[in-house]
N, C-alpha and C positions, 0 to 999 in steps of 0.2 A: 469612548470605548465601543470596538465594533459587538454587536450581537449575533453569536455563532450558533446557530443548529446543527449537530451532527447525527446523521442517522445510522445505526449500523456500532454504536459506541463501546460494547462489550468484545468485538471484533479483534482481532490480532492490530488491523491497525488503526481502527475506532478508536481504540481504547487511548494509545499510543499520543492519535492528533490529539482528541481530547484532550489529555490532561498537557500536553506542549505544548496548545493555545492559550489554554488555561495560565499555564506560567507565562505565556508572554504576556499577561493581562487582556485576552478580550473575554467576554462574559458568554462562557459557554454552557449552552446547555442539552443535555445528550438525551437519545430517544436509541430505546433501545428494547427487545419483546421479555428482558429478564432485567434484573435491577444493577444498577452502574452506581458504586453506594459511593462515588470518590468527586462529583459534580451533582448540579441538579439532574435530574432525571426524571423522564415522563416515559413511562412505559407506555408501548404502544405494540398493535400489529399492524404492521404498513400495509396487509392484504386490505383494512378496514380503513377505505379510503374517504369515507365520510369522514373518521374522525381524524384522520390522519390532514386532510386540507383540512378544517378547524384550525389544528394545532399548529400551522404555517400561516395561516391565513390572522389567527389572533395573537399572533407572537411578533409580530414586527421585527424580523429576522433582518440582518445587516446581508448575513451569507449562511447557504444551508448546503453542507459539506458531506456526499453520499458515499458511506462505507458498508453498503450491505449488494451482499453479492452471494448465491450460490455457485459453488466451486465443481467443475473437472467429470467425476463420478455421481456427484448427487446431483447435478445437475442431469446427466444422462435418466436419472431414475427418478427424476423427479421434475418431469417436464411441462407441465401446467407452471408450477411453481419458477424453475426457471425462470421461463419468458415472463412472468410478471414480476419477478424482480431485478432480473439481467436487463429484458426488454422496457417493459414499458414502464417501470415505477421513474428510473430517469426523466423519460419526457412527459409522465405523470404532473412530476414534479416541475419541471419547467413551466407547465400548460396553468398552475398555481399561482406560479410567481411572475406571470406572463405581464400585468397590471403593474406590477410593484417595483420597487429598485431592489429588491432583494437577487444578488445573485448566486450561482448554483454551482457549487464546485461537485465534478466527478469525476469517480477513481475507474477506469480501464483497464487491460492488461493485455500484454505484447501476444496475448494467446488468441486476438483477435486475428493473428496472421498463422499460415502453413508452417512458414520456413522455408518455403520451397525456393524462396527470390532469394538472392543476398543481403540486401537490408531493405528497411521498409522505413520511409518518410513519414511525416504526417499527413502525408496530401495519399497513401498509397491504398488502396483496396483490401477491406480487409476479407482475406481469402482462406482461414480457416476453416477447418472441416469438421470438430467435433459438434455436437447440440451445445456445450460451453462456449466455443468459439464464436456459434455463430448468433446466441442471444446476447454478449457480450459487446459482439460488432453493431450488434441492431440500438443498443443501449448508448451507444455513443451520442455528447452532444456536440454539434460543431455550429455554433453562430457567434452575434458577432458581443452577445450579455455575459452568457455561461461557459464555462469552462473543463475541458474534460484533458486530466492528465494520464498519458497511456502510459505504463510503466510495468514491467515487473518488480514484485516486493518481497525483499527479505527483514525477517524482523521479528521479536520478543513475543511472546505469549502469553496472556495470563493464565490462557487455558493450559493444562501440563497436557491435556489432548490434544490439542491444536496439532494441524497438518504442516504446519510449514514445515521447509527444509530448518532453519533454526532448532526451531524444538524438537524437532527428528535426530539433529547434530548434538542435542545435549543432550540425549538419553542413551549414545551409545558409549559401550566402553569397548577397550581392545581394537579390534585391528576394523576398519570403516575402507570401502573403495570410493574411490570420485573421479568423476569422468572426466576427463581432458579434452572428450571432442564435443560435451555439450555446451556450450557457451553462449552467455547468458550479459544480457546487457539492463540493468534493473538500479533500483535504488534501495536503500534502507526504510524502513518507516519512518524513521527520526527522520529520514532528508527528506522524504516527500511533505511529512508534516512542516519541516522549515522552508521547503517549495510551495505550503500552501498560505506560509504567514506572508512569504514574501509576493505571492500571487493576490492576496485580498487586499494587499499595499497597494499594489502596483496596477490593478483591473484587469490584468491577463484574461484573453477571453480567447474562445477557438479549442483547437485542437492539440496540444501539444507535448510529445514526447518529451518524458523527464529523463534524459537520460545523459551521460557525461561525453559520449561517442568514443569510447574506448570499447573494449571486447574483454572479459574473464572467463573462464573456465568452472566450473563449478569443482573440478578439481584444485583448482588455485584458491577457489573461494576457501574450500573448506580446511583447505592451510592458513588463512588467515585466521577462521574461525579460532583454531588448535591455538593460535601464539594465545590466547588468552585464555587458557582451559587450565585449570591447578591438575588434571590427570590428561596427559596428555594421550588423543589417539593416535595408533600408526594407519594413515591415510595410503590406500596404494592405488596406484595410477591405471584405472582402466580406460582402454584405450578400442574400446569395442562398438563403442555407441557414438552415433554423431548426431548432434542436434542444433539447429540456426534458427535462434529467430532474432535477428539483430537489427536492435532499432538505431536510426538514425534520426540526431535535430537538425533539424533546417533552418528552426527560429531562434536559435540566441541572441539574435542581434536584437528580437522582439524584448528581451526578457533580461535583467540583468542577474537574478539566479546564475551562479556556476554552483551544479553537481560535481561533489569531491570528486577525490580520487577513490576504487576501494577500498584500498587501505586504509584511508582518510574516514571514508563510511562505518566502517565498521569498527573503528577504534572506537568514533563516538557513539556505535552503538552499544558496545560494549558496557562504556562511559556512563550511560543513561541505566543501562541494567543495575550497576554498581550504586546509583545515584537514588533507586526507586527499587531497593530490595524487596518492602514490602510486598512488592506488584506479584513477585515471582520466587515463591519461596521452591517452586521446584527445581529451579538453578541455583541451591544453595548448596555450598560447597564445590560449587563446582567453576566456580570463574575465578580467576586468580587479579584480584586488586591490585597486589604489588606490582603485577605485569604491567596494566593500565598505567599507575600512578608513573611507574620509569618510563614507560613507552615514549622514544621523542615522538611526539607529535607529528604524524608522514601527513603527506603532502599528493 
């Protein structure tokens, strides 16, 4: 049984890997600066990097799995902060486990790019413009031990505050717009977490774009969202806004992982919401079971 540290575990998708490791049986244990009461848990603040190496360094970690990241806006207002945990706590953490066989998985996001290109490889420059973008790009690991998965993520919340678009999608009612020219190439949480069992399997190491090399719509997304909603919204197509950050893989052939389809994605994200109510009593009443239960299974 591998031994999993994950940092960041209270997190929209902390939370999520956690406990999907946990049911594949490896023996996880989360670090997190508030209390995760569903795994072991060691609280910590990773600014406290004395005791933060201790608690890597005395833990004889298999894999230590990094889910903490400041996002978008607080990252503009909080730029000390930022760059030491966009930037440097990643290779922090590497510079730890430098010695050890322990390896280091970290999470990315396709926001390290402008948009301005057509898509963007793994091998591509990441040429973002905001203070997010570009402590994000800096945080990236690329050799040949650890692992860094660049993805955008959509996915479940414990927090009913949380920012994601998800939890955004299940607190409105009535009439919602979704753009059609923004498009968006990303995973589920559940797929990245079953991207990262299948990665600590397999010793994936480098750079690697989790993504299926298809194109959605965030307009299209959020009609997917709807088929599973017991009140359903009317979604209307604004067509004003355009936005590209589309990633492309180069390396399948490295990795035997296939990323569903959306459709596929998001059924089983649903699937897992329905599975783990306890997690998210603020989507209560509001996901419709029967849908899921009949749903054929897309592809």
């Amino acid at each position: 049984m591998k031994k999993v540290l994950v940092l960041g575990a209270t997190g929209m998708a902390g939370h999520l890997i956690s406990l999907y490791l946990s049911e594949q049986k490896y023996d996880v244990i989360t670090l997190s600066n508030t209390e995760f009461p569903f795994l072991e848990n060691i609280i910590c603040d990773v600014t406290n990097i004395k005791r933060l190496t201790e608690i890597i360094e005395n833990g004889n970690y298999d894999v230590i799995i990094n889910c903490i990241g400041i996002l978008n806006q607080s990252a503009e207002d909080n730029k000390e902060l930022s760059i030491f945990l966009n930037s440097f706590l990643p290779h922090k953490v590497v510079s730890i486990i430098r010695n050890s066989n322990t390896r280091f998985i970290h999470m990315s996001t396709d926001c390290v790019f402008s948009g301005e290109k057509s898509h963007y490889d793994e091998d591509s420059f990441g040429d973002g413009t905001t203070f997010y973008d570009r402590t994000k790009a800096l945080g990236e690991i690329n050799d040949s031990k650890n692992l860094t998965f660049r993805n955008s993520i959509i996915g479940p919340d414990m927090n009913p505050n949380g920012i994601g678009l998800f939890n955004w999608f299940m607190k409105q009612e009535g009439v919602i717009e979704g753009f059609s020219g923004v498009l968006w190439t990303g995973v589920t949480t559940l797929t990245l977490a079953k991207a990262m069992d299948a990665a600590i399997k397999y010793d994936l190491s480098g750079t690697y774009n989790l993504v299926n090399n298809n194109v959605v719509s965030k307009y299209d997304m959020l009609k997917m969202f709807n088929t599973y909603r017991k009140n359903k919204l009317e979604i209307k197509n604004n067509r004003t806004i355009k936005i590209s950050k589309i990633l492309k893989n180069n390396r399948q052939e490295s990795f035997s992982f296939i990323v569903p389809s959306y459709e596929q994605m998001i059924y089983e994200m649903f699937d897992w919401i329905n599975k783990h109510k306890d997690l998210y009593g603020h989507y209560k009443n509001k996901i419709s079971e029967r849908g899921i239960l009949n749903e054929s299974n897309p592809k």
